[in-house]
C-alpha positions as CSV (number, residue, x, y, z in Angstrom):
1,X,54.1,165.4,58.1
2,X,57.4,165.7,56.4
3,X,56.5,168.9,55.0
4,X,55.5,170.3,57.8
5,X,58.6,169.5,60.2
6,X,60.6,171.5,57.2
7,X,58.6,174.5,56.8
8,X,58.3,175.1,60.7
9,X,61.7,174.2,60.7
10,X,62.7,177.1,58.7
11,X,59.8,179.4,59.3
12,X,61.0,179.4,62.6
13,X,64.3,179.7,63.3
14,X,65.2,182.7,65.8
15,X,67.2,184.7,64.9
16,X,69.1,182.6,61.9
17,X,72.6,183.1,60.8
18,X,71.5,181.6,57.0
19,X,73.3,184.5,54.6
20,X,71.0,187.4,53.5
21,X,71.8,188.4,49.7
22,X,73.1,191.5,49.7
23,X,71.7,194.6,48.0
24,X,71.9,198.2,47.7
25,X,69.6,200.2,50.7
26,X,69.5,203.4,51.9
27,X,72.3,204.6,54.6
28,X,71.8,202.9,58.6
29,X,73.5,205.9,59.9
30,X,70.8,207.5,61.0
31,X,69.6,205.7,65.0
32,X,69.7,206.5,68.5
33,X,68.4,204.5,71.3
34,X,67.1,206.6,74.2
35,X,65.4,205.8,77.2
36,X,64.6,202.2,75.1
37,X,63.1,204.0,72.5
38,X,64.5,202.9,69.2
39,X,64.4,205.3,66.7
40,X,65.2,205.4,62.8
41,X,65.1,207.6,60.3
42,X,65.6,206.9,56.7
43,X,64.5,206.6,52.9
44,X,63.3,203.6,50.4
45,X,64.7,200.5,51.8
46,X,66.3,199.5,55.0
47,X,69.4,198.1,54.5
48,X,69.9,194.1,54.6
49,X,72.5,192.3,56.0
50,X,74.6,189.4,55.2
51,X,74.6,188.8,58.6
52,X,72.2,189.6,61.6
53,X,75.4,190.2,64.2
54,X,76.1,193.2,62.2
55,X,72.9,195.3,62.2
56,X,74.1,198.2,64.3
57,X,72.0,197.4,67.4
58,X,72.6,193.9,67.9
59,X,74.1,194.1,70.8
60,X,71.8,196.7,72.5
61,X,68.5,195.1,71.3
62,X,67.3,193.6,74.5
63,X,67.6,197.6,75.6
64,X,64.4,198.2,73.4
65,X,61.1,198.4,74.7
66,X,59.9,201.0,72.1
67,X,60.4,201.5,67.7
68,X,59.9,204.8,66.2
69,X,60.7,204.6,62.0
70,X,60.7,207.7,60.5
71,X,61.0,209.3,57.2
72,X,60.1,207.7,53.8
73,X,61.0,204.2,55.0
74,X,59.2,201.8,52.0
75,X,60.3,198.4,53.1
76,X,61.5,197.1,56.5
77,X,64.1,194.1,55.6
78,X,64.2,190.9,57.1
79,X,65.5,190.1,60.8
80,X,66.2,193.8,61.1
81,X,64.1,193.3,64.4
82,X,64.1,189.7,65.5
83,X,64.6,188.3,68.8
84,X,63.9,191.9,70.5
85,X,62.5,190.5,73.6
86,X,61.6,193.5,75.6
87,X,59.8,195.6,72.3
88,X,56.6,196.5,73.4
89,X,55.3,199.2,70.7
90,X,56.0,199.7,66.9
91,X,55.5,203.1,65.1
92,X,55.2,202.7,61.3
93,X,54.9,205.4,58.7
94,X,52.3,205.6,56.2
95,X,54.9,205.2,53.2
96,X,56.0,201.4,54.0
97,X,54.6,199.1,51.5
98,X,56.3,195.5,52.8
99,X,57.7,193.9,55.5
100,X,60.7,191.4,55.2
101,X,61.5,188.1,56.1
102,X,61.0,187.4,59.9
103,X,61.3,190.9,60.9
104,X,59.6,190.9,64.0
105,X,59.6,187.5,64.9
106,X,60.4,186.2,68.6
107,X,59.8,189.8,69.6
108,X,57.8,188.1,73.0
109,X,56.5,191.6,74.4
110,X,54.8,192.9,71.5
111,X,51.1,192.4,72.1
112,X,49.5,194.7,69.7
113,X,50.5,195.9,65.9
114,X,49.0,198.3,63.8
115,X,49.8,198.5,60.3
116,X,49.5,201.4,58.4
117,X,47.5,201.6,55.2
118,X,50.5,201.6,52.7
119,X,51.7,198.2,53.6
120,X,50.9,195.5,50.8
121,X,52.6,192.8,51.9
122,X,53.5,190.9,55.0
123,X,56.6,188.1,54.6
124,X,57.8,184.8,56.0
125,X,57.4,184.7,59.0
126,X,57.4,188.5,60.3
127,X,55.5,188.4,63.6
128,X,56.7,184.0,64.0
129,X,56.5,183.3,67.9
130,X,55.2,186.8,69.0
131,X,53.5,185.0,71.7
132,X,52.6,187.9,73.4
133,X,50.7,189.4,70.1
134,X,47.0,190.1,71.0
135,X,46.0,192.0,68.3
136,X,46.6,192.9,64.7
137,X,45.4,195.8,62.6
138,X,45.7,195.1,59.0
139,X,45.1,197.7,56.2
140,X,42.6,198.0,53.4
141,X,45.3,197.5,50.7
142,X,46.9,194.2,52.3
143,X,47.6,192.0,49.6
144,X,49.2,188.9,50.6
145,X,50.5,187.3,53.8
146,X,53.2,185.1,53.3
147,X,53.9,181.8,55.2
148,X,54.1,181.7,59.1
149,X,53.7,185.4,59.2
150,X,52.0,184.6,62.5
151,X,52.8,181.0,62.9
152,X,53.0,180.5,67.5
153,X,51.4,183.6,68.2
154,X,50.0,181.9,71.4
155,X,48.0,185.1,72.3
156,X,46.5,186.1,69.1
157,X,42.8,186.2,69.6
158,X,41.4,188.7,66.6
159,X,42.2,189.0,63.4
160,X,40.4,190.6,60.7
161,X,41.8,189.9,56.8
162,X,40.6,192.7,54.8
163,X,39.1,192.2,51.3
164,X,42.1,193.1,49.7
165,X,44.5,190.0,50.5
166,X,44.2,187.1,47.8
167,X,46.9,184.9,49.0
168,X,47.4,183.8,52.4
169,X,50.4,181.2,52.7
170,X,50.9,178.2,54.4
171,X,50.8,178.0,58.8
172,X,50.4,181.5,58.7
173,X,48.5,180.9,61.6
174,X,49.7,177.9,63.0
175,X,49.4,177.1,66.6
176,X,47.7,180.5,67.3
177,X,46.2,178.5,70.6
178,X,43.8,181.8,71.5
179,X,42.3,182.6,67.6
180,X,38.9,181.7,67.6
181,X,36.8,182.9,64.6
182,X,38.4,183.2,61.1
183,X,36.4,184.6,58.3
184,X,38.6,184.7,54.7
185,X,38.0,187.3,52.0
186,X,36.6,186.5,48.6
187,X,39.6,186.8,47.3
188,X,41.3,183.8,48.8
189,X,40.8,180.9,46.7
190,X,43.4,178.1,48.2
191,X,43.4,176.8,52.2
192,X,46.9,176.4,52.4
193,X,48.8,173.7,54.3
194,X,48.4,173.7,57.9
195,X,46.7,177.1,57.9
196,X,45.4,176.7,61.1
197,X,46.7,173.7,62.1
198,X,46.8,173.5,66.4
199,X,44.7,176.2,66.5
200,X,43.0,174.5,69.8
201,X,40.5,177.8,70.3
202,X,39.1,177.6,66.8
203,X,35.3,177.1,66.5
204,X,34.4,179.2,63.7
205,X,35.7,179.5,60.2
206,X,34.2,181.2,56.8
207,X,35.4,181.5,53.4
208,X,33.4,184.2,51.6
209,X,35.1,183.1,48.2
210,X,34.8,179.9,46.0
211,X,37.3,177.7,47.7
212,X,39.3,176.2,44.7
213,X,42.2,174.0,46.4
214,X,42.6,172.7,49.8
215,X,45.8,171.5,51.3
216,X,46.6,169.2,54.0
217,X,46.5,169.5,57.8
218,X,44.5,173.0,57.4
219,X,42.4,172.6,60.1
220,X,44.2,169.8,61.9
221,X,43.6,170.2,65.9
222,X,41.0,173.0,65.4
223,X,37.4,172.6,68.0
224,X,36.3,173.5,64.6
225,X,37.3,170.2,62.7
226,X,37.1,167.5,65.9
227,X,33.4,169.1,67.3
228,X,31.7,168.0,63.5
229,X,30.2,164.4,63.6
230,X,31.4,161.2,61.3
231,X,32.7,162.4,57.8
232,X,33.7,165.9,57.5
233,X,34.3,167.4,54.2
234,X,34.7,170.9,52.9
235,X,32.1,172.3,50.4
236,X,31.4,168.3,50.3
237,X,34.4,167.7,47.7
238,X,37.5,167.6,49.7
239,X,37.3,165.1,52.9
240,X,39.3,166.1,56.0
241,X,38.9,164.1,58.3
242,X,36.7,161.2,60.0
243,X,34.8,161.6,63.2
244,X,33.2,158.7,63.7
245,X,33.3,155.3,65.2
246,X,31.8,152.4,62.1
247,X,34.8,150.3,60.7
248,X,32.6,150.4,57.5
249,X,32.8,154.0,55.5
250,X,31.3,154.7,52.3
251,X,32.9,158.2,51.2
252,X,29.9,160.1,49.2
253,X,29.7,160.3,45.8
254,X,30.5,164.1,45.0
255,X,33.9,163.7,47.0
256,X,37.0,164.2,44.8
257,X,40.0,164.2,47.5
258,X,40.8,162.6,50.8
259,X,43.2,165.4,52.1
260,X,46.6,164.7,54.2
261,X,46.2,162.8,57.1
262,X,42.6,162.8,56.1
263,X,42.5,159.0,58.7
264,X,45.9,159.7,60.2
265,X,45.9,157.8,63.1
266,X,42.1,156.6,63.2
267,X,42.0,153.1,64.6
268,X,38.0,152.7,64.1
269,X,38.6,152.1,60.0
270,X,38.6,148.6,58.7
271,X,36.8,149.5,54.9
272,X,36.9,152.4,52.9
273,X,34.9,152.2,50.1
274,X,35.4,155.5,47.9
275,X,33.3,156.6,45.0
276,X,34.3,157.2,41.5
277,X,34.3,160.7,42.3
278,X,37.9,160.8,44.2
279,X,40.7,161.2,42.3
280,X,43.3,161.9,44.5
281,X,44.3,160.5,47.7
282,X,46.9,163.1,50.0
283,X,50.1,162.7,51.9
284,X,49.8,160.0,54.7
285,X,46.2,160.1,54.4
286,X,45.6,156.7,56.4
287,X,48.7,156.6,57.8
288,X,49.3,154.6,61.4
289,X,45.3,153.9,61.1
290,X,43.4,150.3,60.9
291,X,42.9,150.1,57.9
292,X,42.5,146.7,56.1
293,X,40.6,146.8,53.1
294,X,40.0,149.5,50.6
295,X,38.1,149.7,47.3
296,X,39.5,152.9,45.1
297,X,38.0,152.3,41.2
298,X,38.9,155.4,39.7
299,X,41.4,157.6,41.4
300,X,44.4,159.3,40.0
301,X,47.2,160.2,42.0
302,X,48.4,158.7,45.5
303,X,50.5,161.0,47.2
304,X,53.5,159.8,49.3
305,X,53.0,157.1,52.8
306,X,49.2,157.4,51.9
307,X,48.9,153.7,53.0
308,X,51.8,153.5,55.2
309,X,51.7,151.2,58.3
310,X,48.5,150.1,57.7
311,X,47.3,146.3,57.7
312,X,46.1,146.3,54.7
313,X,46.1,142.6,53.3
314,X,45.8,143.7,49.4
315,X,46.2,146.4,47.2
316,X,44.7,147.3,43.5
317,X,46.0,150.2,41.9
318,X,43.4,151.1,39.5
319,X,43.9,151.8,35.9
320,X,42.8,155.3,35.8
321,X,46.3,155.6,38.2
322,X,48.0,158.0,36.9
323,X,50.9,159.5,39.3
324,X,52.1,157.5,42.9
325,X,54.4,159.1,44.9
326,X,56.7,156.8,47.1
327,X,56.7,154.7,50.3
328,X,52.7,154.5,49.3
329,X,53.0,151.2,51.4
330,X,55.9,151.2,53.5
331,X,55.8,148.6,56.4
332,X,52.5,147.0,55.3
333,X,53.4,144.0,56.8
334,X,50.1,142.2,56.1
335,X,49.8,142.8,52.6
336,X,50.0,139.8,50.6
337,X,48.6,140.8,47.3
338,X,49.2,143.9,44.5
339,X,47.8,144.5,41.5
340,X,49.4,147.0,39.3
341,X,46.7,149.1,37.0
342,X,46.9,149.3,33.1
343,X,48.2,152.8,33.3
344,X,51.1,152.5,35.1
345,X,54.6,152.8,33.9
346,X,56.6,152.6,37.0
347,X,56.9,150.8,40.4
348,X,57.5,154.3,42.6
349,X,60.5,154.6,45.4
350,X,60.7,152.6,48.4
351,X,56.7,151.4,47.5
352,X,56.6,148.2,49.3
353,X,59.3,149.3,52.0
354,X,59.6,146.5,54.6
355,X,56.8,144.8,53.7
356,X,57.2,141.6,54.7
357,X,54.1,139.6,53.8
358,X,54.7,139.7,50.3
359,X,55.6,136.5,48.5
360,X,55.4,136.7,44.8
361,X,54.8,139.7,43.0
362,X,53.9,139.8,39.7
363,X,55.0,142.9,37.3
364,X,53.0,143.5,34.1
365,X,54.6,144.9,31.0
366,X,53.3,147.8,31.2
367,X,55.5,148.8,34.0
368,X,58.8,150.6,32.5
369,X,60.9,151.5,35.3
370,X,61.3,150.5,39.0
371,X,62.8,153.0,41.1
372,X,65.3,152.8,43.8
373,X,64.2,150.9,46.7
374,X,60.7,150.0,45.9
375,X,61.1,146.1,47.4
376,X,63.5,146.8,50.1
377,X,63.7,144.6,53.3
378,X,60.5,142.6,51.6
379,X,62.3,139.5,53.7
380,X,59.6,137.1,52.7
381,X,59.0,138.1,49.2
382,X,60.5,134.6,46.9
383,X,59.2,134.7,43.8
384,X,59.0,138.0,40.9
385,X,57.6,137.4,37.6
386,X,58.1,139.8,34.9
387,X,55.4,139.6,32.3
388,X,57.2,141.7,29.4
389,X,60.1,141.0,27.7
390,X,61.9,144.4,28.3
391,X,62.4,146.4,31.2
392,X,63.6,150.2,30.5
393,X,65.6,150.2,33.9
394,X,65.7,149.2,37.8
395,X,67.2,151.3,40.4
396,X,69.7,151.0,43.2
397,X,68.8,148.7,46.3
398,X,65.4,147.5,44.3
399,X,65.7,143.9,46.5
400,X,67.9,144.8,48.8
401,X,67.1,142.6,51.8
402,X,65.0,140.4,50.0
403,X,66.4,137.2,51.6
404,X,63.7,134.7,50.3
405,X,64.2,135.7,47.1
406,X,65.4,132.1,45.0
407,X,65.9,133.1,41.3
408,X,65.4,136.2,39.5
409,X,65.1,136.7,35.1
410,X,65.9,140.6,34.5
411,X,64.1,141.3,31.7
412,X,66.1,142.6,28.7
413,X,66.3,146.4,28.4
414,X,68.1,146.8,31.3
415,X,70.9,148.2,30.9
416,X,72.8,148.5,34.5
417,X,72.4,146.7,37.3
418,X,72.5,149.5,40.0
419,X,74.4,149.7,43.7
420,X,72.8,147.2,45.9
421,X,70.1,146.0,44.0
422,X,70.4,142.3,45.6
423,X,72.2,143.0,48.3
424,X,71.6,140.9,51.2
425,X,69.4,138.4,49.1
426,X,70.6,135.4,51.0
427,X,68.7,132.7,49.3
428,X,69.1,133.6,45.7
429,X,70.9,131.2,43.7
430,X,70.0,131.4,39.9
431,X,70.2,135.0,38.3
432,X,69.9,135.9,34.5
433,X,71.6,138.5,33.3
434,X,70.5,139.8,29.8
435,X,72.7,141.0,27.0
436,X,71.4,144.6,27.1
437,X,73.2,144.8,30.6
438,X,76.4,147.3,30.2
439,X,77.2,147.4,33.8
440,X,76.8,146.1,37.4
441,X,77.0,148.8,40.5
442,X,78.8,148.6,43.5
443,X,77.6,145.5,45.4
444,X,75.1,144.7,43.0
445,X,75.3,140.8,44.4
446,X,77.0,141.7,47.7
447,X,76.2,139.1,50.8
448,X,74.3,137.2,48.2
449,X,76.1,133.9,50.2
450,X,74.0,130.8,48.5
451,X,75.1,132.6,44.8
452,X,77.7,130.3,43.9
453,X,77.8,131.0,40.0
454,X,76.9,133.9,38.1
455,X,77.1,134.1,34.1
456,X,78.0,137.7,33.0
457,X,77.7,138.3,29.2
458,X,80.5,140.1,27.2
459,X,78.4,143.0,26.7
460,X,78.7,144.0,30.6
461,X,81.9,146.7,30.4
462,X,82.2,148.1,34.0
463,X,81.8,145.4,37.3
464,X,82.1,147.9,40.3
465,X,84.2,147.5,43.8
466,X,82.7,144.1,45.6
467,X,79.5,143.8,43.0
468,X,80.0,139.6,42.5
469,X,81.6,137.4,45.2
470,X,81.4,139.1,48.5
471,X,79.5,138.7,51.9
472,X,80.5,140.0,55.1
473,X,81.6,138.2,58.2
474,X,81.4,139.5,61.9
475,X,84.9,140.4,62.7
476,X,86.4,139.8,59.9
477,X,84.7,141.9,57.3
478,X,84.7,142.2,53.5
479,X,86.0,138.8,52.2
480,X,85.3,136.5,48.9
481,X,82.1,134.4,48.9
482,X,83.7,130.2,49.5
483,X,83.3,128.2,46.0
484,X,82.2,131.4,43.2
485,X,82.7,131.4,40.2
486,X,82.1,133.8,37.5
487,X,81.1,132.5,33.8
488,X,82.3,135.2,31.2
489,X,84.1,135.6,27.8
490,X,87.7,135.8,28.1
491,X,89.4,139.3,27.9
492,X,85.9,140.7,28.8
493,X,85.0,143.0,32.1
494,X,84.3,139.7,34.1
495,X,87.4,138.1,33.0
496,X,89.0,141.1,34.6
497,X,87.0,141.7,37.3
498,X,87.8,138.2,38.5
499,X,91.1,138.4,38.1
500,X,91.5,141.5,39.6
501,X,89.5,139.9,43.2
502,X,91.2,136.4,42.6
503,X,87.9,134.6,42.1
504,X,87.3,131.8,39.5
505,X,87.0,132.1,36.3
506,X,84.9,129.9,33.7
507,X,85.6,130.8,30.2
508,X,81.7,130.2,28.2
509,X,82.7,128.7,24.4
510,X,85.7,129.7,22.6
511,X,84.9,133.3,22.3
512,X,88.3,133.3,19.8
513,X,86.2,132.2,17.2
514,X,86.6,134.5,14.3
515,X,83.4,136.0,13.2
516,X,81.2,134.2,16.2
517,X,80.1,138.1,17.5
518,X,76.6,136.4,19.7
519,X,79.3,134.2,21.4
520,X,77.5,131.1,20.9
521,X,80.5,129.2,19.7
522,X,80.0,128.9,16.0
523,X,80.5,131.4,13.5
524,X,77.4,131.0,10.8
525,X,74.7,133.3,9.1
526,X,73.1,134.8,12.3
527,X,76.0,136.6,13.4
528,X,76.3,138.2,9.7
529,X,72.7,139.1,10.6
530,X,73.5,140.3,13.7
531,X,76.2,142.5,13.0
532,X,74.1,143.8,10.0
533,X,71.7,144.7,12.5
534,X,73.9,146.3,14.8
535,X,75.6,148.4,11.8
536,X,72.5,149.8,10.7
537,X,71.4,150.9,14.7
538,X,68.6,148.4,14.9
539,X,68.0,148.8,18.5
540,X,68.8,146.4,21.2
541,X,71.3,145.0,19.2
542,X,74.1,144.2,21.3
543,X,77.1,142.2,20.2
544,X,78.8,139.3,22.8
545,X,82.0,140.0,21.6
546,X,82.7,142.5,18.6
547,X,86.1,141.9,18.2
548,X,85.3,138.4,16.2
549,X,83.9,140.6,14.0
550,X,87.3,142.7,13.2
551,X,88.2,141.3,10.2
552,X,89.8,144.5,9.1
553,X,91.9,144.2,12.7
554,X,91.5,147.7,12.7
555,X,89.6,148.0,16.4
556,X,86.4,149.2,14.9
557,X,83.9,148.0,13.3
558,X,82.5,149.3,9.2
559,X,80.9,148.0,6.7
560,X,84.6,147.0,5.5
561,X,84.2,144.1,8.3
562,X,80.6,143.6,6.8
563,X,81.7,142.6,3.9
564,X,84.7,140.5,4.5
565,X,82.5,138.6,7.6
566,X,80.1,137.5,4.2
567,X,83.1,136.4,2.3
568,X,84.8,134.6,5.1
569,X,81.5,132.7,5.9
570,X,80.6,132.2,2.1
571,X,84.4,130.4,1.9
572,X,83.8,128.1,4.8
């Protein structure tokens, strides 16, 4: 529904003061108003404005009942006439090929247009909230009709698109309460979003084309969609809704999407069993509905909340997956069990948003990235096992909330801890922290309150504002987390970054070993291997502390230091 709220949003502002671009039209000098009767005269293009207050009759619209254009007038501009309340009666010439953006919208007392055959194309939201508009003639020639063009004409009850038009955008005719046939030329091969969504009068539709793409919410509210029994598909491959009353659907074979908000809101559903044919499930498709089980062995791509606030108990992403949009399960709160498919390659945003019944979760190493969010507020979840050995990244706020959470291991590959990825994990008291970390965000750790100790290798460089050793107190705020310590390498970030907050410091070995670059407190053969390694840009080579391997005391590090590490360790 997000999509929705934005287009209508903008589709139907009255009268907006958002900046027009401004570009070269013919003169405006040329209007009278008489007896209400607007009337201008002019060539090519009407001008546009920067900004609707100036078009030369603002102030006098409300004084037109009546608009006379004139001349060789090609293109009538956007919000030229918006928000004339009292227009009753448009005169076009036959040499004006478009109208503009909104140009006759909220105009309440127009309740017929006739188009003349010139005009090609119709634009966002021209006639919007004409909710006195009864009737509309449009011309052989027509080609497209943008979105909203009629979107709240409350009145509209006939409308015939001629042959011509091939593209008809989205809500062009939404909430036109009195339409009730539509028939669509051949030429229109895509239903739109919300194309006649709340069109409460609707009982029939026709397509005389082959239908190649259908979007959500088309026929949402329509007699047309809520009068058909049980499942209701279109052209038996995209399913738009369900009708019926079992808890137990099987979704016919033949079917290849559930559309947006396909079972938005059905509380009949318990199991949905879909066939190998569906490959895409839409936005918030069973969204606020019962569902609890589902079986899904071959789709493709999960579109954003598709699952969301469901009690679904378990999820299996299958391994034909190949694209999930986020908050796919946000506030499941009875889901329990996920099972990622082979295909995947990243844990989407805000996934398994509030979802408390999740306990352990297990991430197979297949799974490259997790994205911002994607455990948040999971207050029960306690245990997450990483499978591989390398994680490519983890976003900000990934366990935020996560306040059952004991220990975490983040896998190697990681290379910055983000803002607020365990904020708020109350219980966590063991973390790992591997050497391909550079950097830890801005309360990383933050109100982590049972985290007494925290071991921060040398190659971490940055340690943002309150990311180790805070937690917040009612009335008093921001203050230092009682007994933490931080384990580092002396002159390193966290030696720093501790004594920069006043918190205690341990020092790990005696990182002032010469030649000891893994930190591991002796200085033999496998730190000549590793800085050959890190010389030659194996990847993932990171060295704990690369100054023991300045031998040239130089503050960088050659093949000079190479070679004088090998003699220094061949002497010993």
């Amino acid at each position: 529904m997000k999509k929705l709220i934005s287009v209508i949003a903008v589709c139907a502002m009255t009268l907006s003061m958002t900046p027009i671009s401004f570009e070269a039209h013919a003169s405006m000098s040329d209007w009278t108003i008489t007896d209400g009767v607007l009337t201008i005269k002019g060539n090519g293009a009407l001008p546009k404005y920067e900004d609707p207050r100036k078009i030369p009759w603002y102030d006098k619209k409300e004084e037109v009942t009546s608009l006379v254009l004139e001349g060789n007038i090609t293109e009538i501009t956007d919000q030229l006439f918006s928000g004339m309340k009292n227009l009753e009666s448009v005169s076009f010439p036959d040499t004006v090929t478009s109208i503009g953006w909104q140009t006759f919208s909220n105009c309440t007392s127009l309740k017929e247009v006739n188009l003349p055959d010139s005009v090609k194309s119709i634009g966002n939201g021209s006639f919007g909230r004409c909710e006195n508009l009864e009737s509309v003639s449009l011309p052989n020639g027509l080609e497209t009709i943008d979105v909203w063009a009629f979107g709240e004409c409350t009145n509209l009850k006939n409308i015939t698109i001629p042959d011509t038009v091939s593209s008809i955008g989205a809500y062009t005719f939404y909430k036109c309460t009195s339409l009730t046939d539509m028939t669509l030329p051949e030429k229109v091969t895509a239903l739109e979003e919300g194309l006649l969504q709340g069109c409460t009068s609707l009982q029939n539709f026709n397509a005389k084309g082959k239908i190649e793409s259908v979007e959500g919410a088309v026929f949402s509210g329509t007699p047309w969609l809520l009068n058909q029994p049980g499942i209701v598909t279109y052209d038996g491959k995209w399913l738009l809704a369900y009708n019926g009353s079992e808890q137990e659907i099987k979704i016919p074979d033949g079917v290849t999407e559930i559309c947006d908000y396909a079972f938005m809101n059905n509380e009949n559903i318990a199991k949905v069993i879909l066939p190998e044919s569906v490959k895409m499930i839409g936005r918030e498709a069973f969204l606020y509905s019962s569902l609890s089980e589902l079986e899904m062995p071959a789709v493709e791509v999960i579109k954003d909340n598709a699952f969301s606030e469901t009690p679904l108990k378990s999820i299996t992403f299958p391994d034909t997956l190949q694209e999930i949009e986020g908050y796919t399960m946000q506030n499941c709160k009875e889901l329990t069990d996920v099972h990622f498919g082979s295909s995947m390659t990243e844990i989407p945003q805000g996934i398994f948003f509030y979802c408390d019944g999740l306990k352990t979760v297990t991430i197979p190493e297949n799974i490259k990235e997790i994205k911002n969010m994607a455990f948040y507020d999971c207050k029960n979840l306690e245990t997450v096992i990483f499978e591989g050995k390398e994680l490519d990244s983890m976003g900000s706020s990934v366990f935020h909330g996560c306040e059952s959470l004991k220990s975490i291991v983040i896998p190697s590959g990681v290379s910055k801890i983000q803002e607020g990825t365990f904020y708020g994990c109350n219980a966590l008291e063991s973390v790992k922290i591997p050497e391909s970390v550079t950097s830890i965000g801005t309360e990383a750790f933050y109100n982590c309150t049972n985290l007494k100790t925290i071991t921060v290798p040398a190659t971490v460089t940055e340690i943002s504002k309150r990311a180790l050793g805070y937690t917040y107190i009612k009335d008093t705020g921001y203050c230092l987390t009682d007994d933490f310590v931080i384990e580092g390498y002396l002159n390193s970030a966290a030696d720093t970054y501790a004594k920069e907050n006043e918190i205690t410091f341990s020092v790990l070995n005696d990182s002032s070993l010469k030649g000891d670059v893994n930190a591991d407190g002796a200085f033999n053969v496998s730190d000549v291997i590793l800085l050959q390694k890190w010389l030659l840009a194996v990847p993932d080579t990171h060295l704990a502390n690369w100054k023991m391997a300045d031998f040239c005391e130089d503050d960088k590090l050659n093949v000079f230091d190479f070679c004088l590490m090998k003699k220094e360790l061949l002497k010993g």
